[in-house]
gemmi code that builds the backbone of each chain (N, CA, C; Angstrom):
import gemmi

chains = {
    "A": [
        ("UNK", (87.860, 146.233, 100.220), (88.215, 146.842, 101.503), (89.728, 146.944, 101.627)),
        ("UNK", (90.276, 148.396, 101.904), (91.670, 148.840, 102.540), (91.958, 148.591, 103.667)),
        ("UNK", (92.949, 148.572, 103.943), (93.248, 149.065, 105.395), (93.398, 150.815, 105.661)),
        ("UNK", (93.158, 151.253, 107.057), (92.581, 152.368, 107.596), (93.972, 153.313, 106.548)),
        ("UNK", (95.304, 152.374, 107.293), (96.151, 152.899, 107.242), (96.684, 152.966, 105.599)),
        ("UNK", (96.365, 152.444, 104.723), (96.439, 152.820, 103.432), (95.752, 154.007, 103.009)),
        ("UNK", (94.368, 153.938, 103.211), (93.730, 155.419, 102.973), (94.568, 156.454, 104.149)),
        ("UNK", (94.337, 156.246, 105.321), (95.693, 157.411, 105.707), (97.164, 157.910, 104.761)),
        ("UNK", (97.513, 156.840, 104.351), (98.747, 157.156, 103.207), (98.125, 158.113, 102.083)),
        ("UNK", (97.669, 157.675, 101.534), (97.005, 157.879, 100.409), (96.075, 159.305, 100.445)),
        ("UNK", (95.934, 159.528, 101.787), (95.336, 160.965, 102.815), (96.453, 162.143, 102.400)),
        ("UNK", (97.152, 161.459, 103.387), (98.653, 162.483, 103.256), (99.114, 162.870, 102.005)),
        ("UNK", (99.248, 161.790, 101.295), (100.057, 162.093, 99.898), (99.438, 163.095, 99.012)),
        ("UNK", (98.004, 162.851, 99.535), (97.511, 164.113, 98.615), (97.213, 165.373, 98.808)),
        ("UNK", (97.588, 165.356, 100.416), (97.567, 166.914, 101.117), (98.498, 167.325, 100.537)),
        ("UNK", (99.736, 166.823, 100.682), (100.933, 167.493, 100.338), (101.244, 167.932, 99.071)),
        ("UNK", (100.440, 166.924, 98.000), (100.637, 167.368, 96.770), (99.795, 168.670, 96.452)),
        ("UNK", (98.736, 169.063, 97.066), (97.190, 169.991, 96.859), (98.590, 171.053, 98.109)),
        ("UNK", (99.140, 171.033, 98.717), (99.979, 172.102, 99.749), (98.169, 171.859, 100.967)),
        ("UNK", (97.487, 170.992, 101.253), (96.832, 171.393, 102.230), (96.776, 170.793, 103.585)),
        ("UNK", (95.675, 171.684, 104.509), (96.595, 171.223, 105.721), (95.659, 169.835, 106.282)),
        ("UNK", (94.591, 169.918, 105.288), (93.313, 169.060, 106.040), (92.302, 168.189, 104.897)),
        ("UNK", (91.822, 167.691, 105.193), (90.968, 167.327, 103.983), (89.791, 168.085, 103.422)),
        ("UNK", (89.629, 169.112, 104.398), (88.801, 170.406, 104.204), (88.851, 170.941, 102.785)),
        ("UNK", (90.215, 171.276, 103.472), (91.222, 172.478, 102.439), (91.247, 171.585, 101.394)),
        ("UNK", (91.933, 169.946, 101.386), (92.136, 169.710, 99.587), (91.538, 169.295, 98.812)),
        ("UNK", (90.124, 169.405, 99.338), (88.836, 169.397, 98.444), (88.465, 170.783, 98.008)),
        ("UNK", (88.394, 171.938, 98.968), (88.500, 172.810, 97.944), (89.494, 173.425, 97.015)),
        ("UNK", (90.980, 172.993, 97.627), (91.741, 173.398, 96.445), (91.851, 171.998, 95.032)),
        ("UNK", (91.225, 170.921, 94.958), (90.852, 170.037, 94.299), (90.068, 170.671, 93.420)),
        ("UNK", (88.876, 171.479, 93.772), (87.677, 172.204, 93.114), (88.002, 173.253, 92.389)),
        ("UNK", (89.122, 173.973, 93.023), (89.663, 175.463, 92.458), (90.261, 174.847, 91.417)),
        ("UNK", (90.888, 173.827, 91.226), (92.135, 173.373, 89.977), (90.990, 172.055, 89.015)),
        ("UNK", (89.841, 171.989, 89.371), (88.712, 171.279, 88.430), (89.201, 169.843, 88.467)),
        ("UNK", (90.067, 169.636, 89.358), (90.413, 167.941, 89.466), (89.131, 167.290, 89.812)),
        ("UNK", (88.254, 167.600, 90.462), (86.973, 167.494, 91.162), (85.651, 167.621, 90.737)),
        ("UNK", (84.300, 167.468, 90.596), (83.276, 168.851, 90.296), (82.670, 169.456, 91.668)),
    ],
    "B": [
        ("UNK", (123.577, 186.159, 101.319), (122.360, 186.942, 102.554), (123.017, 187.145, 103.709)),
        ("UNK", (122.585, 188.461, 104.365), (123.745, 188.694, 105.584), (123.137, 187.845, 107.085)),
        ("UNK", (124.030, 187.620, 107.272), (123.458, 186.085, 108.772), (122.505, 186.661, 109.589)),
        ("UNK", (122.118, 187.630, 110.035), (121.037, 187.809, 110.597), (119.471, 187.812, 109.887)),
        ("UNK", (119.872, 188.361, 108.411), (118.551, 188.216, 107.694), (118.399, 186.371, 107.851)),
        ("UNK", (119.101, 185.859, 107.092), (119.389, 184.409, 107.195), (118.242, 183.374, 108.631)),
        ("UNK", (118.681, 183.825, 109.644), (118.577, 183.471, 110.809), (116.778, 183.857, 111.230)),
        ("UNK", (116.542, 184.919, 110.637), (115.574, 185.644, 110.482), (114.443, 185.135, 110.052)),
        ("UNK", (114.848, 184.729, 108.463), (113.623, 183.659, 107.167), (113.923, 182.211, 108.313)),
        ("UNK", (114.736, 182.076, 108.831), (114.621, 180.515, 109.316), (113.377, 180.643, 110.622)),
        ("UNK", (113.640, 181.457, 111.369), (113.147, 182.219, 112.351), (111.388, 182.297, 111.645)),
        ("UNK", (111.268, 182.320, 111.059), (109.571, 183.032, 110.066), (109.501, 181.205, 109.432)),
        ("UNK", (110.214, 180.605, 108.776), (109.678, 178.963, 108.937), (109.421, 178.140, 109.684)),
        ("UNK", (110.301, 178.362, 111.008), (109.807, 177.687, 112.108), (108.313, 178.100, 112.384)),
        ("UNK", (108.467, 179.490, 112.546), (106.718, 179.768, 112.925), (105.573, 179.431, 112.372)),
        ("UNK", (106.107, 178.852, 110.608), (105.309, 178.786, 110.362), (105.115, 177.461, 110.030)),
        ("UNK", (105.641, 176.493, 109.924), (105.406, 175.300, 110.117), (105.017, 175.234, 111.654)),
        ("UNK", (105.126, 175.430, 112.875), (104.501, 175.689, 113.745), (103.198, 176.176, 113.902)),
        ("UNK", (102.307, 176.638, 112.643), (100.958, 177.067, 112.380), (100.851, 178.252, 113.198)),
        ("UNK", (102.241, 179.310, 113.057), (101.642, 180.431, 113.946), (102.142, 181.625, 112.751)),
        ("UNK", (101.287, 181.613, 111.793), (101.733, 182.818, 110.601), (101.518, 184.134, 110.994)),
        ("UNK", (100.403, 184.266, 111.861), (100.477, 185.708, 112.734), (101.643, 186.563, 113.041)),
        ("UNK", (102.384, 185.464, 113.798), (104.009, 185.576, 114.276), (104.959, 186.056, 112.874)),
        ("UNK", (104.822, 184.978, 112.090), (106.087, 184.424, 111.332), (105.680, 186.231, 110.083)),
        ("UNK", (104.335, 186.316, 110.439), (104.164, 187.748, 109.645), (104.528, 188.877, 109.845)),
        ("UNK", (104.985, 188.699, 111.119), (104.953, 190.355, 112.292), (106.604, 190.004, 111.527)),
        ("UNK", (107.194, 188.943, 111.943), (108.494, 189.129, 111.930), (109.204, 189.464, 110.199)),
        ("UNK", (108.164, 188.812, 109.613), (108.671, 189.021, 107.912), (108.055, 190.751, 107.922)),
        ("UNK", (107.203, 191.179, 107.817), (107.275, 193.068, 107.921), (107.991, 193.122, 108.444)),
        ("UNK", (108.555, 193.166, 109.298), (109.788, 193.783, 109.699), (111.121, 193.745, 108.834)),
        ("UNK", (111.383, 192.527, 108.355), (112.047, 192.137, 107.483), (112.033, 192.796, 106.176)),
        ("UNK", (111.241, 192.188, 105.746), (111.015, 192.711, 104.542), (111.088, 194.514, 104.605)),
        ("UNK", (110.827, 195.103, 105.695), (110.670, 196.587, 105.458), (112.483, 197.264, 105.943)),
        ("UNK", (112.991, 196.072, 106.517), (114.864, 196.521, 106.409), (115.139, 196.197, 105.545)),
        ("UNK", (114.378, 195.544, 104.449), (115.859, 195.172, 103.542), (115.113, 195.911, 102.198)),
        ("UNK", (114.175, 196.721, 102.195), (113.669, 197.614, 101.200), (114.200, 199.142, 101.884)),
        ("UNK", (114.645, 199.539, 102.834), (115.183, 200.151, 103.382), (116.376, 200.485, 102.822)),
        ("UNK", (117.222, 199.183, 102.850), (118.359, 199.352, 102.718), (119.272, 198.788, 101.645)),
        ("UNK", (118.024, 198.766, 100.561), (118.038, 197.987, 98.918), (119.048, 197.152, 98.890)),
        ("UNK", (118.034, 195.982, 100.164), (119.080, 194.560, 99.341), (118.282, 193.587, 98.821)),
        ("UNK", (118.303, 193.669, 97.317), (117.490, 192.964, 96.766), (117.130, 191.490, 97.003)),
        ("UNK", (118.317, 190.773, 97.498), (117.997, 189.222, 97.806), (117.187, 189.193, 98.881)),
        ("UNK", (117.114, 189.712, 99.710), (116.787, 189.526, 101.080), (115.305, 190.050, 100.731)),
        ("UNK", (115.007, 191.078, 100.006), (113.578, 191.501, 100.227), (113.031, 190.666, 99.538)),
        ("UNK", (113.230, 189.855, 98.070), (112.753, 188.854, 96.933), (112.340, 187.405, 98.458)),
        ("UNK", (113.181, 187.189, 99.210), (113.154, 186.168, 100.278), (112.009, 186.486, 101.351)),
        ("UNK", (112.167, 186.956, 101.416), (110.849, 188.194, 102.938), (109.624, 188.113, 102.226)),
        ("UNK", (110.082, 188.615, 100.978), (108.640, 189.026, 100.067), (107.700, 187.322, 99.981)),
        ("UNK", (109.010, 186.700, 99.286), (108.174, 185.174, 99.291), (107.583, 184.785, 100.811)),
        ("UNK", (108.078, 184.825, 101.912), (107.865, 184.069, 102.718), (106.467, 184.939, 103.688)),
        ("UNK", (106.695, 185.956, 103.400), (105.115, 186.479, 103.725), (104.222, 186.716, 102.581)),
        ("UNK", (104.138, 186.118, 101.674), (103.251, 185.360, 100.890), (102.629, 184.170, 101.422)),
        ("UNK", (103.674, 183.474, 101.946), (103.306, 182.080, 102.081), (102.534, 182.411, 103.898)),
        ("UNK", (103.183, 182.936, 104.704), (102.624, 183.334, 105.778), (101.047, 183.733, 105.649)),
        ("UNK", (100.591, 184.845, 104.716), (99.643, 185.308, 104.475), (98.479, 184.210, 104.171)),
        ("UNK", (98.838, 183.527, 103.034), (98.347, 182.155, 102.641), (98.186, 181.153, 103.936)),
        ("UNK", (98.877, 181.099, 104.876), (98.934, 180.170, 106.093), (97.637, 180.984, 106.916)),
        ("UNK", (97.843, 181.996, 106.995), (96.641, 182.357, 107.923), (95.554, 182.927, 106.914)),
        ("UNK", (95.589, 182.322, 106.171), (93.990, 182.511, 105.118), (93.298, 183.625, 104.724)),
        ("UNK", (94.809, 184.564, 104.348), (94.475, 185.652, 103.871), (94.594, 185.511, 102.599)),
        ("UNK", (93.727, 184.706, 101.602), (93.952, 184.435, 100.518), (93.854, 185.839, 99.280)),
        ("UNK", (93.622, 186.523, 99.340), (93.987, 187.550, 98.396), (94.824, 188.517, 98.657)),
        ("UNK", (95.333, 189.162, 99.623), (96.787, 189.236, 100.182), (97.677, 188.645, 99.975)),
        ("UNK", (97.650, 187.162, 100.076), (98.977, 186.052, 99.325), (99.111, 186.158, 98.588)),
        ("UNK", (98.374, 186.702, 97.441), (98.186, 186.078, 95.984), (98.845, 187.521, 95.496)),
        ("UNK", (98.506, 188.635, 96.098), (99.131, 189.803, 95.828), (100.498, 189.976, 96.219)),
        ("UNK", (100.786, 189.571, 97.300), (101.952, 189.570, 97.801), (102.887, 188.892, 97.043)),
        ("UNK", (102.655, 187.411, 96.240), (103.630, 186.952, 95.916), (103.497, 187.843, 94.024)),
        ("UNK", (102.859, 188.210, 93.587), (102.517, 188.720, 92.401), (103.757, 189.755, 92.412)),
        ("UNK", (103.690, 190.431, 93.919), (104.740, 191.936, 93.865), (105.891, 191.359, 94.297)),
        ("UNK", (106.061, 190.379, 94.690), (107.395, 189.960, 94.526), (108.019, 189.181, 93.320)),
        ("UNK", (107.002, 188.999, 92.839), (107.452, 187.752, 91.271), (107.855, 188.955, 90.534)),
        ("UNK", (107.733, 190.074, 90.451), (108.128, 191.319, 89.527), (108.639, 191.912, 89.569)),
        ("UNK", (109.730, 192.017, 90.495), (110.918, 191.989, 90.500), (111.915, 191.269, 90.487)),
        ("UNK", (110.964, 189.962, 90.784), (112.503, 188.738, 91.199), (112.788, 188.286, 89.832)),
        ("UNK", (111.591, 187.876, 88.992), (111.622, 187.277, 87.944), (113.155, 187.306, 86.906)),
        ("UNK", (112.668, 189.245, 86.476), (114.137, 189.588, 85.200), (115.251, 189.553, 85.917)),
        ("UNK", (115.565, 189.427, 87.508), (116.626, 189.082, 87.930), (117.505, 187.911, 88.292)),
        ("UNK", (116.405, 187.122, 87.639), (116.823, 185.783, 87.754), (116.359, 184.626, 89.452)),
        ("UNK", (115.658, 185.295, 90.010), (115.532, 184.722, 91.448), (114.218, 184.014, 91.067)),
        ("UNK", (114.196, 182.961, 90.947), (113.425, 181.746, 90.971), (113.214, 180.326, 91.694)),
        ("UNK", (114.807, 179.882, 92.293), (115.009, 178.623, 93.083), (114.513, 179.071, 94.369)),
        ("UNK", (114.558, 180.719, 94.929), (113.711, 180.931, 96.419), (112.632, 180.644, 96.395)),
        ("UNK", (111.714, 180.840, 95.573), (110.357, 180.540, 95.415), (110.229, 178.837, 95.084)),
        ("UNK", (111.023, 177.973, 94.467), (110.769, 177.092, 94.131), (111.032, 175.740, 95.339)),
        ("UNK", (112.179, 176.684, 95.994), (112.765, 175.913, 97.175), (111.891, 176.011, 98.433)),
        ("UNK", (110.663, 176.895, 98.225), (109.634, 176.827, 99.423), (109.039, 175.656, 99.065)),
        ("UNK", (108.809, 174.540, 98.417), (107.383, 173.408, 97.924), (106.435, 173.654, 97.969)),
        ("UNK", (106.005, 172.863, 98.271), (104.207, 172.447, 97.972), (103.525, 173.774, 98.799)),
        ("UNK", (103.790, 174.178, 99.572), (102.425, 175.548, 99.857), (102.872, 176.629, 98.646)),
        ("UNK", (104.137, 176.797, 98.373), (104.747, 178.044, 97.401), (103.666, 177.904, 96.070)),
        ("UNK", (104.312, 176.405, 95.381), (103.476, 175.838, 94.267), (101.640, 175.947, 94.286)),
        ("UNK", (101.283, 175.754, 95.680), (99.684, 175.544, 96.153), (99.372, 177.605, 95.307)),
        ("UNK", (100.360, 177.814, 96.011), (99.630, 179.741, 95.963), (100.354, 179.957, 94.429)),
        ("UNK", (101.017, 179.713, 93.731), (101.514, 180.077, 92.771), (100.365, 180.002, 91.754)),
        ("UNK", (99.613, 178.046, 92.220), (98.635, 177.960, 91.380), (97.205, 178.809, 91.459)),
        ("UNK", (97.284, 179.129, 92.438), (96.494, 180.644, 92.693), (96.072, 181.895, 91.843)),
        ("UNK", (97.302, 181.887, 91.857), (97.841, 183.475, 91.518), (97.912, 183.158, 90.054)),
        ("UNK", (98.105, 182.164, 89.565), (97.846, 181.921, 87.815), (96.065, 181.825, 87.369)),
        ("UNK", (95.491, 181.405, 88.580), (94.114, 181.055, 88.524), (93.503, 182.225, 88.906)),
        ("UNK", (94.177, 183.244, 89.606), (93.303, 184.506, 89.065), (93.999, 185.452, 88.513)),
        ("UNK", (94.974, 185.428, 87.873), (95.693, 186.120, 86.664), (94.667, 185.790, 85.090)),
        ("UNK", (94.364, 184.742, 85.109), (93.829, 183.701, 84.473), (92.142, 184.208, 84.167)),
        ("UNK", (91.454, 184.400, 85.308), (90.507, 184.964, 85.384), (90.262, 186.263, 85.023)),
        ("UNK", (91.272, 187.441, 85.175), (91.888, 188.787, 85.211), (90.868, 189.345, 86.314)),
        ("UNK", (91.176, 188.766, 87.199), (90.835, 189.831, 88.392), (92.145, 189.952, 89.330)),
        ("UNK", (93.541, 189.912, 89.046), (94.805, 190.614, 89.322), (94.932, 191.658, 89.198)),
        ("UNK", (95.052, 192.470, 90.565), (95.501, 193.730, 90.568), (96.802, 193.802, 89.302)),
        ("UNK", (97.556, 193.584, 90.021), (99.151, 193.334, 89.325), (99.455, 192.040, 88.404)),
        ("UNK", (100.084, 192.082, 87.081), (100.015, 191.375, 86.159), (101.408, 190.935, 86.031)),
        ("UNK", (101.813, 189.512, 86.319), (102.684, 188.991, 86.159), (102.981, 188.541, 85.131)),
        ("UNK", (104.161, 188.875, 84.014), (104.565, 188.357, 82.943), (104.505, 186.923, 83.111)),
        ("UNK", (103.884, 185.938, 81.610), (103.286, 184.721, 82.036), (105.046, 184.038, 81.343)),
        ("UNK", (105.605, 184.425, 80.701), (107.356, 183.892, 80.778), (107.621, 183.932, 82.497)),
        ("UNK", (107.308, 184.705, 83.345), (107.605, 184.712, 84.862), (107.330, 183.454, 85.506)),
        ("UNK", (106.150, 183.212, 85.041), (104.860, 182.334, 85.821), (105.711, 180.837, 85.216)),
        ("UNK", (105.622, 180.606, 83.765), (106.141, 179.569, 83.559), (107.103, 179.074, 83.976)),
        ("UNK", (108.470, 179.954, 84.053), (109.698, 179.805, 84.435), (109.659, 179.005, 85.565)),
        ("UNK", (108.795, 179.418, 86.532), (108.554, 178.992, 87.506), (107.955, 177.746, 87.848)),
        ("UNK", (107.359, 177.510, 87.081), (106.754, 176.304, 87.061), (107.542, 175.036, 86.977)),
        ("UNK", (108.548, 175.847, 85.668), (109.272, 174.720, 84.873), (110.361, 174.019, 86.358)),
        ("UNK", (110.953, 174.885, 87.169), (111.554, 175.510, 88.379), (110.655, 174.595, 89.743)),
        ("UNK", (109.658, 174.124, 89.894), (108.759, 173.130, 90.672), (108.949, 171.849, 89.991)),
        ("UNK", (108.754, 171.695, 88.642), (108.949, 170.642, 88.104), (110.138, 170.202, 88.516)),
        ("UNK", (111.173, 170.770, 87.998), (112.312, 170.517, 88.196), (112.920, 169.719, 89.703)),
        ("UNK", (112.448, 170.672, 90.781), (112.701, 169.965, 92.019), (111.778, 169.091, 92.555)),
        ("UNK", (110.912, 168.544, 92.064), (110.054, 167.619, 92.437), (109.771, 166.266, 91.387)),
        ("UNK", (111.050, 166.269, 91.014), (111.221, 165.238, 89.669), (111.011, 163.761, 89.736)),
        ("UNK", (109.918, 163.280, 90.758), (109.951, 162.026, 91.092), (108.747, 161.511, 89.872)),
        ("UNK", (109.074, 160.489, 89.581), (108.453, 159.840, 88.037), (106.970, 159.935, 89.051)),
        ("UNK", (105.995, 159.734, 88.327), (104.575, 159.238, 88.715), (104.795, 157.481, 88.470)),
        ("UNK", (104.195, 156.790, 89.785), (104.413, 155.324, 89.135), (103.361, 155.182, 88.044)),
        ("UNK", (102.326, 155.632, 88.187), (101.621, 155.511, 87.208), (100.697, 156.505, 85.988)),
        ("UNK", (101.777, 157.281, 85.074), (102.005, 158.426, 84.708), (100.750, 158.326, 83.736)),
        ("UNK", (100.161, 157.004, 83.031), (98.887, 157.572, 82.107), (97.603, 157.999, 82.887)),
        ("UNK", (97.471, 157.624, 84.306), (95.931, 157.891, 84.949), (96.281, 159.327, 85.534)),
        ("UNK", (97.404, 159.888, 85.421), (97.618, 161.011, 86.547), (97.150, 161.997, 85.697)),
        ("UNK", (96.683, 163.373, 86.293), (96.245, 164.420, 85.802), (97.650, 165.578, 85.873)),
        ("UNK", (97.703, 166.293, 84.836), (98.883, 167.148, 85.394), (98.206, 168.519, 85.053)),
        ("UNK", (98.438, 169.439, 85.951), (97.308, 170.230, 86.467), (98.464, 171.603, 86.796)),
        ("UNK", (98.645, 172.597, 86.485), (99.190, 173.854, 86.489), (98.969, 174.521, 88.275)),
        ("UNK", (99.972, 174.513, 88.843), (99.790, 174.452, 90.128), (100.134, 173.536, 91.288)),
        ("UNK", (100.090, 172.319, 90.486), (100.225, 171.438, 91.681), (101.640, 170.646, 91.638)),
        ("UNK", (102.399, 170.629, 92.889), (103.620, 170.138, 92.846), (103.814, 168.920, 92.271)),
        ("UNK", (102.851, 167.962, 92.176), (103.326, 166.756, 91.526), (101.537, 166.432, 91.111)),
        ("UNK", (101.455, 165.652, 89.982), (100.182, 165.629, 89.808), (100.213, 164.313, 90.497)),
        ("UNK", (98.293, 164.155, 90.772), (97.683, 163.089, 91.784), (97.107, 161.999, 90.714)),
        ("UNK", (97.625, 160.709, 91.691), (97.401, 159.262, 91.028), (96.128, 159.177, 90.911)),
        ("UNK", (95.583, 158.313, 90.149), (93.954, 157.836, 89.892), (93.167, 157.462, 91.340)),
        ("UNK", (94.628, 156.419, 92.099), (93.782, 156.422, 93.617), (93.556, 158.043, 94.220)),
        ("UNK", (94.463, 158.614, 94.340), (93.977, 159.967, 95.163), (93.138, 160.807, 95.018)),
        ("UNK", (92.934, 160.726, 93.403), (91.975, 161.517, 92.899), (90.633, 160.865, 93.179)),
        ("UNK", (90.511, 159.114, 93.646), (89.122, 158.394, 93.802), (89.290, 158.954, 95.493)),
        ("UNK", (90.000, 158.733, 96.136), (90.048, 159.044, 97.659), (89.752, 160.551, 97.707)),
        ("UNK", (90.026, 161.357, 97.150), (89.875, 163.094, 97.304), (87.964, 163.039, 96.948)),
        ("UNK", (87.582, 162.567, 96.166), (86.456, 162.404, 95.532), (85.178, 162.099, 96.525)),
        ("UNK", (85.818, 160.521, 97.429), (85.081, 160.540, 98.784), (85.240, 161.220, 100.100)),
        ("UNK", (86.912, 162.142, 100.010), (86.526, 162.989, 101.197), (85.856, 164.078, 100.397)),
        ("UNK", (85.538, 164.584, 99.460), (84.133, 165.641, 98.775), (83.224, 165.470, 98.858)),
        ("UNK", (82.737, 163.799, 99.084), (81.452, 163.334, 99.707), (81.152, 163.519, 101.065)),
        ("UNK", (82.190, 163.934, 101.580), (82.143, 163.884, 102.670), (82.150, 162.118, 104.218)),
        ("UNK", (82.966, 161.319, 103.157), (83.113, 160.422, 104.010), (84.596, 160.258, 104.877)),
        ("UNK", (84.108, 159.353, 105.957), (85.458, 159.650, 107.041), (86.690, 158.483, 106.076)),
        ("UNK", (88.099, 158.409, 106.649), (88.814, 158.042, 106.437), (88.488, 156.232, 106.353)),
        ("UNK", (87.528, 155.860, 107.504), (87.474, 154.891, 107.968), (85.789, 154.146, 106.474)),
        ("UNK", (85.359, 154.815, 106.577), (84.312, 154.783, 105.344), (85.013, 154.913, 104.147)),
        ("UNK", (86.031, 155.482, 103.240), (86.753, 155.241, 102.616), (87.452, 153.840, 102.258)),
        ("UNK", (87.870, 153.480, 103.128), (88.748, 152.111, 103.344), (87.828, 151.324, 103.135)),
        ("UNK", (86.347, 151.269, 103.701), (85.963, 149.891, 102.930), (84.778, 149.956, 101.865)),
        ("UNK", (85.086, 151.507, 101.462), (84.484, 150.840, 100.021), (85.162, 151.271, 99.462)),
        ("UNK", (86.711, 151.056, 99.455), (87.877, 151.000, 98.262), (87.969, 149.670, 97.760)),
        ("UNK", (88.219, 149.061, 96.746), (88.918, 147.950, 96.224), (90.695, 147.430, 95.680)),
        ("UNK", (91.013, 148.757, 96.158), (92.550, 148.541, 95.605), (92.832, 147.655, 96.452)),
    ],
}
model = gemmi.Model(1)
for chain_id, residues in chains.items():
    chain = gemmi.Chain(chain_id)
    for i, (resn, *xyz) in enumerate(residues, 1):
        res = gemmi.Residue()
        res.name, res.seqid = resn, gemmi.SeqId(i, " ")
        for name, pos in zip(("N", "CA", "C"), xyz):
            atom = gemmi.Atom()
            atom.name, atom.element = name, gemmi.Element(name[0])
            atom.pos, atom.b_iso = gemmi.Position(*pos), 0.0
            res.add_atom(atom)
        chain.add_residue(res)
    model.add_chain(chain)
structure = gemmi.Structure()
structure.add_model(model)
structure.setup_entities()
């Protein structure tokens, strides 16, 4: 177990790296670039 | 760049970090259509990028992808690369786009892939922060900095569709 606020970090850091605005969006741009299945 | 164009692209970032690309679009056509007007190449290579990225903001995703394609082809053999590179992470987000359907060949317009790279090399460059942990990271054509092993396990459960708060406790880091 994390704290909330680590996965929040860890949230952000990867919007910004994917350019997205939500966690919506950087799962599908995760999917478009096959980081994902 | 002459101070009103200047004032102008700043004018079209505010809007659009403000989440109003509608706006920041009306005002880049305009832009962009004075300074093709009045052939000044910096200023339209600048307009051109930034209603790319506008387009992309309001989820006109194949419009962006075109838009920045017709501006990479001219800017490219002229050397204009740090405008595009100096936008970040949404520039890089659509760049990786526009390689991913160049890639595919369903591009109208075909960007020399010396263009594409240059550019890349040009993201790298300004986003030069080491990975702390450079053997688990993926490095991935497109993305401003590649993602750590945690983000890629955290991206994985928001694909599952779990909340932030469901995440956290079945992480172990």
């Amino acid at each position: 177990v994390v704290t909330l606020d680590t996965v929040k970090k860890n949230v952000s850091h990867l919007l910004a790296k994917l350019g997205a605005a939500n966690g919506t969006e950087a799962v599908a741009r995760a999917r478009e670039l096959s980081l994902i299945p | 760049l002459p101070a009103v164009a200047r004032l102008t692209d700043d004018q079209a970032r505010v809007l659009l970090a403000e989440g109003r690309p509608g706006q920041a679009l009306a005002l880049l056509d305009r832009l962009h259509a004075a300074a093709a007007a009045q052939d000044r190449t910096g200023s339209l290579i600048e307009a051109g990028a930034l209603r790319a990225l506008a387009l992309a903001a309001g989820s006109e995703e194949a419009a962006a992808v075109a838009a920045l394609a017709g501006t990479l082809t001219p800017a490219c053999p002229q050397g204009y690369v740090r405008v595009f590179a100096d936008e970040g992470a949404p520039m890089a987000a659509l760049l990786g786009r526009l390689i991913a359907v160049q890639r595919a060949g369903e591009a109208a317009a075909k960007v020399p892939l010396g263009c594409l790279a240059r550019l890349q090399r040009a993201f790298e460059a300004s986003h030069a922060t080491p990975d702390p942990r450079p053997g688990t990271a993926a490095a991935v054509p497109g993305l401003v900095e590649a993602l750590t092993a945690r983000e890629v396990e955290v991206l994985g459960m928001l694909a599952s569709g779990r909340s932030n708060q469901a995440i956290a406790r079945a992480s172990l880091w």
